[in-house]
C-alpha positions in Angstrom: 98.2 103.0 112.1 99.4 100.1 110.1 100.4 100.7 106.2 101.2 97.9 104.0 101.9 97.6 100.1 100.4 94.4 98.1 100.9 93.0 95.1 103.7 92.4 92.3 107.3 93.8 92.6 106.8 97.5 91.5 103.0 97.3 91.0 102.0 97.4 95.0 98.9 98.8 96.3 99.2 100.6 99.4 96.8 99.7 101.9 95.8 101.0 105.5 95.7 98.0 107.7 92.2 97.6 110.4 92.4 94.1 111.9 91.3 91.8 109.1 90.2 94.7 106.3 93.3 96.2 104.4 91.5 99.2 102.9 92.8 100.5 99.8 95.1 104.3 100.5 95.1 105.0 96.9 92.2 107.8 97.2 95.3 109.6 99.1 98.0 108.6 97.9 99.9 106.6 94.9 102.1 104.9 97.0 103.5 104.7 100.6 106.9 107.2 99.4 108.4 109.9 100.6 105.9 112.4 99.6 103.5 110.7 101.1 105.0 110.2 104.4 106.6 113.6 104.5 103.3 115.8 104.8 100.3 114.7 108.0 99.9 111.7 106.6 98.4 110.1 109.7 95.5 113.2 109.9 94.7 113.1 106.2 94.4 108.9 105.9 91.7 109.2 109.0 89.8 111.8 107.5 89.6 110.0 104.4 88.8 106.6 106.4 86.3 108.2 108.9 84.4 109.8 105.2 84.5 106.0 103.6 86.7 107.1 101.0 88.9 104.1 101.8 87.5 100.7 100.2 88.4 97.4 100.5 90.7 95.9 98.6 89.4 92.9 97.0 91.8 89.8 97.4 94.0 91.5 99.8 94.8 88.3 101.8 96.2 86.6 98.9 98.8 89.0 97.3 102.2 89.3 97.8 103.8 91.5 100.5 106.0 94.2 99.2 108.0 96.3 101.0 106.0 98.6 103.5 107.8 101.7 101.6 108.4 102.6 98.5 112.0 102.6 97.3 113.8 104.9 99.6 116.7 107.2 98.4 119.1 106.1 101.3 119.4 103.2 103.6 121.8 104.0 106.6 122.8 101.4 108.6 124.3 101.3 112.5 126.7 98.3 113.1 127.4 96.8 116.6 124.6 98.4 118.1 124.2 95.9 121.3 126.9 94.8 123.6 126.7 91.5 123.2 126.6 91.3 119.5 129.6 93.8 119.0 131.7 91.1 121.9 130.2 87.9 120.0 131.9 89.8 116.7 135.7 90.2 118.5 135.1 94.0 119.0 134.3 96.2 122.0 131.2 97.8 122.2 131.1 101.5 120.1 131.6 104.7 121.8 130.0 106.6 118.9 127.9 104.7 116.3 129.3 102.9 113.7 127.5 103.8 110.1 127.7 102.1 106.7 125.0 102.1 104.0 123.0 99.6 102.0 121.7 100.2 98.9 118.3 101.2 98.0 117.4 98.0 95.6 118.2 95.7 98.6 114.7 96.8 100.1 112.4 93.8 99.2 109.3 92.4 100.9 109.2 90.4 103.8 108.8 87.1 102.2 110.6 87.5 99.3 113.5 84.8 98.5 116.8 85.7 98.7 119.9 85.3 96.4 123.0 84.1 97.8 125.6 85.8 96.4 127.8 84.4 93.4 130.9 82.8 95.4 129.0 83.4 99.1 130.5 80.9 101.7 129.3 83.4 104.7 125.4 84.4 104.2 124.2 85.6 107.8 120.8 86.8 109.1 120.7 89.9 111.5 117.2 90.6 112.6 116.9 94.7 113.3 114.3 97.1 114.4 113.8 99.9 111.5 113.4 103.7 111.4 111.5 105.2 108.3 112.3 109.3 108.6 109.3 111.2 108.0 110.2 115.0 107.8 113.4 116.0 106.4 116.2 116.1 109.3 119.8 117.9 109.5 121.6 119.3 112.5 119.4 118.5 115.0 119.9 120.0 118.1 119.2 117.1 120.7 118.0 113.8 120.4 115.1 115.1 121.9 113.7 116.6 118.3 114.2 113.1 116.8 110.8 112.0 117.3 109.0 115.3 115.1 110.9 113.4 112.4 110.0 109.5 112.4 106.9 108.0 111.0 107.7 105.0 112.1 109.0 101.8 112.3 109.6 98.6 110.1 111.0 95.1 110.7 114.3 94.5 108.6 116.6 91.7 108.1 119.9 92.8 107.2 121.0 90.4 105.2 125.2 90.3 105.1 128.0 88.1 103.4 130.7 88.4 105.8 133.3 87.6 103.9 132.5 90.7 101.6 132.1 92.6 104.5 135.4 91.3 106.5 137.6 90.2 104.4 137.9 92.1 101.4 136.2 95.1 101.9 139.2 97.1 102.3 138.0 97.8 105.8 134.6 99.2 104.7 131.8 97.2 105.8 129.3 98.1 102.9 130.7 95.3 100.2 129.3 92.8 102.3 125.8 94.0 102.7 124.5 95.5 99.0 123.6 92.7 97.4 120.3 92.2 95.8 117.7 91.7 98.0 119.8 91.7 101.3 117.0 94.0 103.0 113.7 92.1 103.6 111.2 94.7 104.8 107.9 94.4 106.8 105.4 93.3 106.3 104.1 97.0 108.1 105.1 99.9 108.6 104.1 101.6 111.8 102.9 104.4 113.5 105.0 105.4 116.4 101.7 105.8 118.2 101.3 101.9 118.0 104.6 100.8 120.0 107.1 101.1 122.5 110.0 101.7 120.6 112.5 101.1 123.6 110.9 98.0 124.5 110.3 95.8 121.5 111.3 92.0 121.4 113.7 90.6 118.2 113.6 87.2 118.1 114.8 85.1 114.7 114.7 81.7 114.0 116.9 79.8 110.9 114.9 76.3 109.7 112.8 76.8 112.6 115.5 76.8 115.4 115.6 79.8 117.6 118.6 82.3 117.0 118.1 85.9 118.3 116.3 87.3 121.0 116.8 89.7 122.6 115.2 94.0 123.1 115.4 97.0 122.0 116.2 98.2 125.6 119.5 96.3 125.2 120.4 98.9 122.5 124.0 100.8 122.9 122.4 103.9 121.2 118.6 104.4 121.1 116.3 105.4 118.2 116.5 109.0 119.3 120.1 109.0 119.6 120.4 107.5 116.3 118.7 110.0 113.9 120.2 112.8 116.0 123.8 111.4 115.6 123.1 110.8 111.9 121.5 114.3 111.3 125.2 116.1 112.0 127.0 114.2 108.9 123.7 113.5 106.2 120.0 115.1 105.9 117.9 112.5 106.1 115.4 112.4 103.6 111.2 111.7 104.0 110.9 107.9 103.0 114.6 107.2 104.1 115.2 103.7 106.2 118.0 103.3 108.9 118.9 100.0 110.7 119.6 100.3 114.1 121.6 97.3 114.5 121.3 94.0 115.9 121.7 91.8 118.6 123.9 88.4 119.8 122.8 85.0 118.1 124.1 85.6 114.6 126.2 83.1 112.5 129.1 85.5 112.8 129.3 84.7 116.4 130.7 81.0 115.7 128.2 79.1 117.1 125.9 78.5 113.9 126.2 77.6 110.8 126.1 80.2 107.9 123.3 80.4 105.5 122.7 77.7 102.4 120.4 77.1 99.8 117.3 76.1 101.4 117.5 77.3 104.3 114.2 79.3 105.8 115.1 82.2 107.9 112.1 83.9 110.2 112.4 87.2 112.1 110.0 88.6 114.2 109.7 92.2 116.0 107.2 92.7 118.2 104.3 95.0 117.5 106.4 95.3 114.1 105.1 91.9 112.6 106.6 88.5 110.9 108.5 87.7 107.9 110.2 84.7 106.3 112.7 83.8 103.4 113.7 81.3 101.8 118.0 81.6 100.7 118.2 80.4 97.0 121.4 79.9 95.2 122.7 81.9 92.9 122.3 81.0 88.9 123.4 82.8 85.7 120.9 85.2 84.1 119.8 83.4 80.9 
């Protein structure tokens, strides 16, 4: 299954995606949340699809994409979470996972514009492959219970100033990735029935020139591993997001440019969808 949310910031429509017809969830639900996603979701949207209960939602194709997902309460992040990547940044690839957090009004839709931060020499693009935890998780015993606990996966583009994250952070990564809108989300949200997690192409692309590509194969820790490892030190809520990292070809690496106004970023998973922003500059709030 494929679950979208149209329309204004904070007034989206959830919608159950079927080829061209995005068919209206809000018979079952009020929004794509935790709630939602915490209970059989998946068995209670087909009933209600295989009685008609689910209509079509007028002027679908026109709106704008929101996030896939409501507001979650955490966003957890993995850093350096493909070789290549973690050598193209100076560092050795991880033994354990490396973990910082976003904030949860960083989650924006897929197409949304994004701010450049006030002062921001060092806007970079990292395309990553997301989780979205569907039942509540803590202490897991092996990664192989991880799955009972995802429903499903999200593109992401974790936005990051490096500078803030580098520089002066004080040696913690987060300053440099919680700025306002530094999460572009979607466009779906879906079902782990629909994709080969371990074998997803990334690819991005800044003013049309390719950047990243690259697999989730090439992952240091897999999904599995992840929510496993992150289930000993914080429950994991329903509606929660984690990164999982990303690979090589970012402009961290030293071979591109950092981001400036005007510039068009496009990431791509596969399976997981397309999204594009536009970087704006920064101006005073009048």
């Amino acid at each position: 299954m494929k679950f979208a949310r149209l329309g204004p910031s904070g007034a989206e429509i959830p919608v159950l995606i079927e080829g061209e017809q995005y068919l209206d969830l809000r018979p079952v639900t009020s929004d794509v949340h935790g709630d939602f996603l915490a209970g059989d979701f998946r068995v209670r949207v087909e009933a209600a699809r295989a009685a008609g209960e689910l209509p079509e939602l007028e002027g679908a194709a026109g709106m704008r994409i929101g996030a896939p997902i409501a507001r979650p309460s955490a966003v957890i992040c993995i850093g350096q979470n493909y070789a290549a990547h973690a050598r193209e940044s100076g560092a050795e690839p991880p033994t354990v996972p490396i973990m910082f957090l976003k904030t949860p009004n960083t989650v924006v839709g897929p197409d949304d514009a994004v701010t450049i931060p006030r002062g921001s020499e060092k806007t970079d693009w990292e395309v990553e492959l997301g989780i979205v935890i569907g039942a509540r998780a803590s202490y897991l015993d092996s990664p192989d219970e991880a799955d009972a606990h995802i429903a499903g996966y999200v593109a992401t583009n974790d936005v990051s100033e490096r500078a803030f994250q580098m520089e002066v952070s004080g040696g913690q990564w987060s300053k440099g990735k919680i700025a306002p809108g530094f999460n572009p989300t979607g466009p779906w949200l879906v079902t782990p029935d629909e994709v080969d997690v371990d074998d997803l192409q990334l690819r991005s692309w800044v003013n049309g020139e390719p950047r990243q590509d690259s697999n989730t194969n090439d992952m240091i820790f897999d999904v599995r591993a992840i929510v496993h490892h992150l289930s000993q030190y914080v429950a994991l809520e329903p509606g929660d997001l984690i990164l999982t990292g990303t690979p090589q070809g970012v402009a961290f690496g030293g071979k591109f440019p950092y981001l400036k106004a005007g510039d068009v970023v496009d990431i791509e998973i596969e399976g997981l969808g397309h999204q594009r922003q536009e970087f704006v500059a920064w101006e005073a709030q009048k």
